[in-house]
mmJSON file of the N, C-alpha and C atoms, coordinates in Angstrom:
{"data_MODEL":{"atom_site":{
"group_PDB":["ATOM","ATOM","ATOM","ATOM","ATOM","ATOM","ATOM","ATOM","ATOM","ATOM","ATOM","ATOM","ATOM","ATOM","ATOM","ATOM","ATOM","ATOM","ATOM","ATOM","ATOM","ATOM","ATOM","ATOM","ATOM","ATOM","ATOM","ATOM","ATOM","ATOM","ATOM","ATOM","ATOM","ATOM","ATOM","ATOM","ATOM","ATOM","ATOM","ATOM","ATOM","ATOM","ATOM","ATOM","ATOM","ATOM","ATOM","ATOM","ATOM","ATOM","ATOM","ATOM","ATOM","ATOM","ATOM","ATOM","ATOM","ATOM","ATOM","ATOM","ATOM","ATOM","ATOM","ATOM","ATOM","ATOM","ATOM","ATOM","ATOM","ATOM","ATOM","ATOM","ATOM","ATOM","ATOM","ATOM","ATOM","ATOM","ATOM","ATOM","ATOM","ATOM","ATOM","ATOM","ATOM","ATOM","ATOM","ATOM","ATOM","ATOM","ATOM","ATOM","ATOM","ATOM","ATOM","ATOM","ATOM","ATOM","ATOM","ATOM","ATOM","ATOM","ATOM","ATOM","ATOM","ATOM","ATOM","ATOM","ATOM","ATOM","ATOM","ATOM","ATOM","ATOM","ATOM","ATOM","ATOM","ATOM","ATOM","ATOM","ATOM","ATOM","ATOM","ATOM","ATOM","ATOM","ATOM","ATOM","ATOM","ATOM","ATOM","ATOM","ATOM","ATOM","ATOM","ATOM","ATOM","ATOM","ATOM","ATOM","ATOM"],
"id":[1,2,3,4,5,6,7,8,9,10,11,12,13,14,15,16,17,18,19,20,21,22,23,24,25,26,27,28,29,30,31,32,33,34,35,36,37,38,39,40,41,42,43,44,45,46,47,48,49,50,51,52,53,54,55,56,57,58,59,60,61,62,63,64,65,66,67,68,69,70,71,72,73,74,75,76,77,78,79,80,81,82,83,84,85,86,87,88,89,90,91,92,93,94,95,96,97,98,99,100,101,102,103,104,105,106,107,108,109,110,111,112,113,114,115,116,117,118,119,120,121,122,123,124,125,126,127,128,129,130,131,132,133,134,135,136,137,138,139,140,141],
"type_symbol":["N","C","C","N","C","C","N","C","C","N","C","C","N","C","C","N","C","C","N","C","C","N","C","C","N","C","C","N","C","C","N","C","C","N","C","C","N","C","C","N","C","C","N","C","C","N","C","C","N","C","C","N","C","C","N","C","C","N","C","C","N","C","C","N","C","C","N","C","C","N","C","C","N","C","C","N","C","C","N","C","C","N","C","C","N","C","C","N","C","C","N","C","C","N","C","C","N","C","C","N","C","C","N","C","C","N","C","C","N","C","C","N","C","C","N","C","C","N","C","C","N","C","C","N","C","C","N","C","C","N","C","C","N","C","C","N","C","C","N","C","C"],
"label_atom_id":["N","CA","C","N","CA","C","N","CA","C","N","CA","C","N","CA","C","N","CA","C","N","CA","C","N","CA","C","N","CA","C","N","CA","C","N","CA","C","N","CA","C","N","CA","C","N","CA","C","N","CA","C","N","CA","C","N","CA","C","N","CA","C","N","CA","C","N","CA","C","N","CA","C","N","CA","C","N","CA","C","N","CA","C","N","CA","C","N","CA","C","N","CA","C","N","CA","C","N","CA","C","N","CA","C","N","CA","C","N","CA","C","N","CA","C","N","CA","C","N","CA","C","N","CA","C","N","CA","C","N","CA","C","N","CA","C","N","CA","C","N","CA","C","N","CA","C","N","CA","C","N","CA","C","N","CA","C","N","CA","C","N","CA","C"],
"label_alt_id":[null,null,null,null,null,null,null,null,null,null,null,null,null,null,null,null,null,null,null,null,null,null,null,null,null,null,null,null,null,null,null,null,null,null,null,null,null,null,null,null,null,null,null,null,null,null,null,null,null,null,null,null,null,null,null,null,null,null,null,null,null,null,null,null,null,null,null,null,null,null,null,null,null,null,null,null,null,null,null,null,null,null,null,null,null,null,null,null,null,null,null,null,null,null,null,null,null,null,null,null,null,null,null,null,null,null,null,null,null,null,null,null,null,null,null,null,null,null,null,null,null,null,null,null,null,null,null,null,null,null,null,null,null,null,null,null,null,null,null,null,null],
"label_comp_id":["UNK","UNK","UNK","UNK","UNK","UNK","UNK","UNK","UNK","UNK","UNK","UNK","UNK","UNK","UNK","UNK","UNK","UNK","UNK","UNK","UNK","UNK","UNK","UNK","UNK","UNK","UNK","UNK","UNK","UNK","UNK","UNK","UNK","UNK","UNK","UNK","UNK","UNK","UNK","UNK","UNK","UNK","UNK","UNK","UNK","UNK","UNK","UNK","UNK","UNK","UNK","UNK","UNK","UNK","UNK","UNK","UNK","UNK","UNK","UNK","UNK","UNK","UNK","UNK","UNK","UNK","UNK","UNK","UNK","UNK","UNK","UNK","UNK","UNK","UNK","UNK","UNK","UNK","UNK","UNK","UNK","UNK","UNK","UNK","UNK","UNK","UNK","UNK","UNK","UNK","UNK","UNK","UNK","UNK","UNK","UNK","UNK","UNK","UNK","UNK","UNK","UNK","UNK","UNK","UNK","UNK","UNK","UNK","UNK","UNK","UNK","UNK","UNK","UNK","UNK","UNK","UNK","UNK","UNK","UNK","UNK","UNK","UNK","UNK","UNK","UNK","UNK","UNK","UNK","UNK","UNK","UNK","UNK","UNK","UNK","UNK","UNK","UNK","UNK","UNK","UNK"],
"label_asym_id":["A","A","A","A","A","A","A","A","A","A","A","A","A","A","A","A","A","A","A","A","A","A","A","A","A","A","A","A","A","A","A","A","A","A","A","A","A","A","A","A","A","A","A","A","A","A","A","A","A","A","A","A","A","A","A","A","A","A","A","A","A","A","A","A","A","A","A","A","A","A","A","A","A","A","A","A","A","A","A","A","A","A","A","A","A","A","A","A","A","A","A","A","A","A","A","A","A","A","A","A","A","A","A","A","A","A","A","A","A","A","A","A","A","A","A","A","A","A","A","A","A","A","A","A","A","A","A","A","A","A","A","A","A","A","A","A","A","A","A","A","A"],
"label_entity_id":["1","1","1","1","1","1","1","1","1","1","1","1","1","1","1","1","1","1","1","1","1","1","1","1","1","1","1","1","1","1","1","1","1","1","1","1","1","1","1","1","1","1","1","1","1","1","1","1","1","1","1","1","1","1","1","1","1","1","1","1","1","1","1","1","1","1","1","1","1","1","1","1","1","1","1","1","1","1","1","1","1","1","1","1","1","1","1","1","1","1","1","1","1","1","1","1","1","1","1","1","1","1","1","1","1","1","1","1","1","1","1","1","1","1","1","1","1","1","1","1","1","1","1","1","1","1","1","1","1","1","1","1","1","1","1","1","1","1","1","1","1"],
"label_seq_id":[1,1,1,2,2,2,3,3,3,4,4,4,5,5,5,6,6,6,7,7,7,8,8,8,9,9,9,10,10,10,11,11,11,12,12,12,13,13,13,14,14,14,15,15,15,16,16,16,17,17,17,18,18,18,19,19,19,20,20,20,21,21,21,22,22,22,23,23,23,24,24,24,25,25,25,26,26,26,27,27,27,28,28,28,29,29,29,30,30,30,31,31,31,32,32,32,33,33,33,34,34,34,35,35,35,36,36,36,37,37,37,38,38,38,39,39,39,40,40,40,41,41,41,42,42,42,43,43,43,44,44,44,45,45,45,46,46,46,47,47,47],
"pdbx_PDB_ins_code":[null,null,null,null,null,null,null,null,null,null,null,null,null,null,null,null,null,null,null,null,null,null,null,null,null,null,null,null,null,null,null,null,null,null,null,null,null,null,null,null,null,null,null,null,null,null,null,null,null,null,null,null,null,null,null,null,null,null,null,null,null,null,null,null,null,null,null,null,null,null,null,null,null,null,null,null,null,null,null,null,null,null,null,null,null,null,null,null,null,null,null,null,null,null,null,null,null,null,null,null,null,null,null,null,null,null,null,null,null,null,null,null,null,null,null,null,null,null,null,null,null,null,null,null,null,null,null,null,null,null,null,null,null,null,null,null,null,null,null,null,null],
"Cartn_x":[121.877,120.992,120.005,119.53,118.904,117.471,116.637,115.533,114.86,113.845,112.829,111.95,111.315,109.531,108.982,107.803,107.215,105.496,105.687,104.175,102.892,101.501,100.603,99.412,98.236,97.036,95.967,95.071,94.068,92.744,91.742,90.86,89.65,88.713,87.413,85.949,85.092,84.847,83.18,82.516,80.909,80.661,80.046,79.249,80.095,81.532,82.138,82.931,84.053,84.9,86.092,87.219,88.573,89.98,90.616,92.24,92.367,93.946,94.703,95.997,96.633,98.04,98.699,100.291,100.965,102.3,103.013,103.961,103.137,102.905,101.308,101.326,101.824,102.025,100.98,99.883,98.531,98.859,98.736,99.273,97.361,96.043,94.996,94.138,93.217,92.103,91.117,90.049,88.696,87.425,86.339,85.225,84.427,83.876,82.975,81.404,80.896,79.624,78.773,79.482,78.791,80.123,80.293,81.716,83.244,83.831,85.199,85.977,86.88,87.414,89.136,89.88,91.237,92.299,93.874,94.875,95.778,96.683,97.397,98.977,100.209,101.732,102.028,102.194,102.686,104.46,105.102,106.365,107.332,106.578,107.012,106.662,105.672,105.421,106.154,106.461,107.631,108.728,109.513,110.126,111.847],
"Cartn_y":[101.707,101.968,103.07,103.869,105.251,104.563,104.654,104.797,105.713,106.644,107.663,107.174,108.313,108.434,108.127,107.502,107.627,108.112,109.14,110.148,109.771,109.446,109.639,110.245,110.526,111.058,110.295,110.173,109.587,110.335,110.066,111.162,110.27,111.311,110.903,111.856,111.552,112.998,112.043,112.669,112.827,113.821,113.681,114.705,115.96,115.832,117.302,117.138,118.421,118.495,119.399,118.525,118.629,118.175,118.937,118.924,118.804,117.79,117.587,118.372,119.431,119.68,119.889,119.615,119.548,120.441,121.658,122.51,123.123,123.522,123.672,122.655,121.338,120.596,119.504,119.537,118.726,117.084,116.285,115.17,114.606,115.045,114.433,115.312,115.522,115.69,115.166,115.045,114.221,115.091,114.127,114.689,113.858,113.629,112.7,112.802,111.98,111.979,111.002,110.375,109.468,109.559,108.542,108.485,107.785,108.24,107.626,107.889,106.83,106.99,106.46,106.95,106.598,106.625,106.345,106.666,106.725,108.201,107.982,108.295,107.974,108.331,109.891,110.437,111.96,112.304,111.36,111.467,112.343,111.83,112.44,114.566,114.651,116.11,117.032,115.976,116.69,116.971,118.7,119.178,118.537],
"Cartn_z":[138.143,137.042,137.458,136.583,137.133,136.181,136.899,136.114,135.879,134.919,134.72,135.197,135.625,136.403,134.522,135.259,133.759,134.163,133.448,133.985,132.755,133.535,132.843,133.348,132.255,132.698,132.369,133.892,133.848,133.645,132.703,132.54,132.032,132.198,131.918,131.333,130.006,129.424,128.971,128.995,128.903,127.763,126.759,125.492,125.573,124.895,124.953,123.995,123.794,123.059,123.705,123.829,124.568,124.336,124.646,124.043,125.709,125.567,126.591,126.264,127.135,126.38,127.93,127.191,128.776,127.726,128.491,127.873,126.581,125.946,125.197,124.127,124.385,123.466,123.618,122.265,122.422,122.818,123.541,123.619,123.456,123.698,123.537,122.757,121.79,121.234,120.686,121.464,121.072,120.969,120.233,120.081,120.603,122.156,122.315,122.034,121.366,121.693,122.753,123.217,124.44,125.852,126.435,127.211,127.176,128.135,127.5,128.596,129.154,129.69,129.409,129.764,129.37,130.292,129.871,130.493,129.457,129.433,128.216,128.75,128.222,128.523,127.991,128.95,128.716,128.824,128.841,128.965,127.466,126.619,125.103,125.361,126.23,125.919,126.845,127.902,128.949,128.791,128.714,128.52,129.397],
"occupancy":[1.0,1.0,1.0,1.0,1.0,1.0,1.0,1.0,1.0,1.0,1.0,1.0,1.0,1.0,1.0,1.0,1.0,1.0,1.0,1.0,1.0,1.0,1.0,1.0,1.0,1.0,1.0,1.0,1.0,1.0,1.0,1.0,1.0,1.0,1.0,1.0,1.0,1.0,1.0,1.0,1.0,1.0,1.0,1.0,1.0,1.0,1.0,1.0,1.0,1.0,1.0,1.0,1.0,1.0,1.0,1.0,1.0,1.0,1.0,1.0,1.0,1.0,1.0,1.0,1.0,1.0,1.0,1.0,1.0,1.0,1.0,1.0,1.0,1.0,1.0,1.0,1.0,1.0,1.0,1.0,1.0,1.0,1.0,1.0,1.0,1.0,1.0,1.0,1.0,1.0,1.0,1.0,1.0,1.0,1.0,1.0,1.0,1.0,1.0,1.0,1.0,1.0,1.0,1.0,1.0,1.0,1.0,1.0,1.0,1.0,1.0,1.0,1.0,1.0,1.0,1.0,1.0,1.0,1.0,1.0,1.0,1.0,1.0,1.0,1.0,1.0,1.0,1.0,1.0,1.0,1.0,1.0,1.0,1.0,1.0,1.0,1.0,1.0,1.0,1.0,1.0],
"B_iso_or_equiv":[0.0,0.0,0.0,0.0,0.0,0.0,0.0,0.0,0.0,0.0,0.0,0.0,0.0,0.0,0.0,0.0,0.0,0.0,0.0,0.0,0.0,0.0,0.0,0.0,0.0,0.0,0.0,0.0,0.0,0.0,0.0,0.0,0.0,0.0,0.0,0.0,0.0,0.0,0.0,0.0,0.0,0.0,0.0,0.0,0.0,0.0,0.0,0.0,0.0,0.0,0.0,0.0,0.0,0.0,0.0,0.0,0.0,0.0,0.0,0.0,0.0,0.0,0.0,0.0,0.0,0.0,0.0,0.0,0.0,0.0,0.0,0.0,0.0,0.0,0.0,0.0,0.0,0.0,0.0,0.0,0.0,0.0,0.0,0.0,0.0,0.0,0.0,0.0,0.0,0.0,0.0,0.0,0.0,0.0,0.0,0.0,0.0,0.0,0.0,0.0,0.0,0.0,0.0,0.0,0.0,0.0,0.0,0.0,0.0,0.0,0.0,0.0,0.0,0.0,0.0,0.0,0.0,0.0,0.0,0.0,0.0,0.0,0.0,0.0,0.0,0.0,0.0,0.0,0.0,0.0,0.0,0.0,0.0,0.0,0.0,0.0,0.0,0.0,0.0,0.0,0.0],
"pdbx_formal_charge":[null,null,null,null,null,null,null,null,null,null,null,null,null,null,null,null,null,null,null,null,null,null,null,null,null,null,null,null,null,null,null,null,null,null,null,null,null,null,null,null,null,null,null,null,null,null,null,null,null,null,null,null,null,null,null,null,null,null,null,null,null,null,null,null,null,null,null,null,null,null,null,null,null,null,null,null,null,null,null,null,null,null,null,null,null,null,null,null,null,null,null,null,null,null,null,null,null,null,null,null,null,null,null,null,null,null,null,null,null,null,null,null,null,null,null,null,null,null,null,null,null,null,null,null,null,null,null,null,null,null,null,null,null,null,null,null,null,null,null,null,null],
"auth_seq_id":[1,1,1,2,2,2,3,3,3,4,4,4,5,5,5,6,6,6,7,7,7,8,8,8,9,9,9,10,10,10,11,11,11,12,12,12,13,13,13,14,14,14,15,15,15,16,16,16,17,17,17,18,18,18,19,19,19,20,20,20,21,21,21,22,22,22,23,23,23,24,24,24,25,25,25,26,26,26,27,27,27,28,28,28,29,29,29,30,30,30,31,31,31,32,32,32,33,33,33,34,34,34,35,35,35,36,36,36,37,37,37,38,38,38,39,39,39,40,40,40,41,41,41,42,42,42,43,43,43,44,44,44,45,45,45,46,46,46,47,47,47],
"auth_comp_id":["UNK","UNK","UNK","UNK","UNK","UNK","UNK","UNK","UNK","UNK","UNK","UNK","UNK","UNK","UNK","UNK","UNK","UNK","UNK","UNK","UNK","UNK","UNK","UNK","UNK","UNK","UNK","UNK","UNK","UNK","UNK","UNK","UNK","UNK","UNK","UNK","UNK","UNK","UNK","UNK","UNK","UNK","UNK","UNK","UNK","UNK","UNK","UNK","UNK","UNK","UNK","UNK","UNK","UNK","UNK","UNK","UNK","UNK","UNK","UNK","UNK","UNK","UNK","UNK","UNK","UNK","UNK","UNK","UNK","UNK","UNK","UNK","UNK","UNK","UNK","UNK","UNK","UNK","UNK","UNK","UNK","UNK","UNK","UNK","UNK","UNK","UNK","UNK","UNK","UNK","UNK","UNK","UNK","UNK","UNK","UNK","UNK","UNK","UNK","UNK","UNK","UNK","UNK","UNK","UNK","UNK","UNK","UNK","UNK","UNK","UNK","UNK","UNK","UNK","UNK","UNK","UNK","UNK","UNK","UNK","UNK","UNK","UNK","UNK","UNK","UNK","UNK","UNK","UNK","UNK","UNK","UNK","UNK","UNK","UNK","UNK","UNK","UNK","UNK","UNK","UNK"],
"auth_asym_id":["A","A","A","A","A","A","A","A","A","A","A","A","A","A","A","A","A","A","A","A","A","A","A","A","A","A","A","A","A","A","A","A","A","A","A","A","A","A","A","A","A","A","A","A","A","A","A","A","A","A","A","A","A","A","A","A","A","A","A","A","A","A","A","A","A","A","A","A","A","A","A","A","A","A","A","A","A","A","A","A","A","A","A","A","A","A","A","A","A","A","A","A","A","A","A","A","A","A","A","A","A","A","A","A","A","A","A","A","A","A","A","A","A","A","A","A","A","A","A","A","A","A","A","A","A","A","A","A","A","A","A","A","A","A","A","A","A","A","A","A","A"],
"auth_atom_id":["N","CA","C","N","CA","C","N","CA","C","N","CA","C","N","CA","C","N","CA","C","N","CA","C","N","CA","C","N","CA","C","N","CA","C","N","CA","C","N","CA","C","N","CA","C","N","CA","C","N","CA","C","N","CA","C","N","CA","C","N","CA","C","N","CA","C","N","CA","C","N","CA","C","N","CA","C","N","CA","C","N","CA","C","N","CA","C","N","CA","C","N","CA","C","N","CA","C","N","CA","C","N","CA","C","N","CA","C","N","CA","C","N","CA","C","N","CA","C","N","CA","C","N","CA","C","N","CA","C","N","CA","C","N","CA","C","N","CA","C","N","CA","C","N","CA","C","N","CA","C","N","CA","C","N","CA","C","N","CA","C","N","CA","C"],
"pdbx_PDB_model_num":[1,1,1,1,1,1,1,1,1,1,1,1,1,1,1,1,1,1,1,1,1,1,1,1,1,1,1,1,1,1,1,1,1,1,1,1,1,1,1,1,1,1,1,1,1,1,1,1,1,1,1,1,1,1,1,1,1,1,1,1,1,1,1,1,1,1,1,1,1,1,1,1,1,1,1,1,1,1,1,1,1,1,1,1,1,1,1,1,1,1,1,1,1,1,1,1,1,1,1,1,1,1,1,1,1,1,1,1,1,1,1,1,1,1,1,1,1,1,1,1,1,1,1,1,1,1,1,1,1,1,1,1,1,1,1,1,1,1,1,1,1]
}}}
């Protein structure tokens, strides 16, 4: 049985405004006004 890697990004954002893109394909866009921290699956944007 072959399994896939399964890739994600861990991130973290303070009073800003930011796009995540991986291949230029947006996989995150937020507008924070306080903090935030996350982890999201990037496997869908990988070529």
């Amino acid at each position: 049985m072959i399994k896939k890697p399964y890739y994600m990004i861990d991130f973290s954002a303070s009073a800003c405004l930011f796009e995540i893109r991986i291949n230029d394909y947006p996989v995150a866009h937020m507008d924070i006004a306080g903090q935030v921290a996350s982890t999201i699956p990037i496997n869908f944007a990988i070529l």
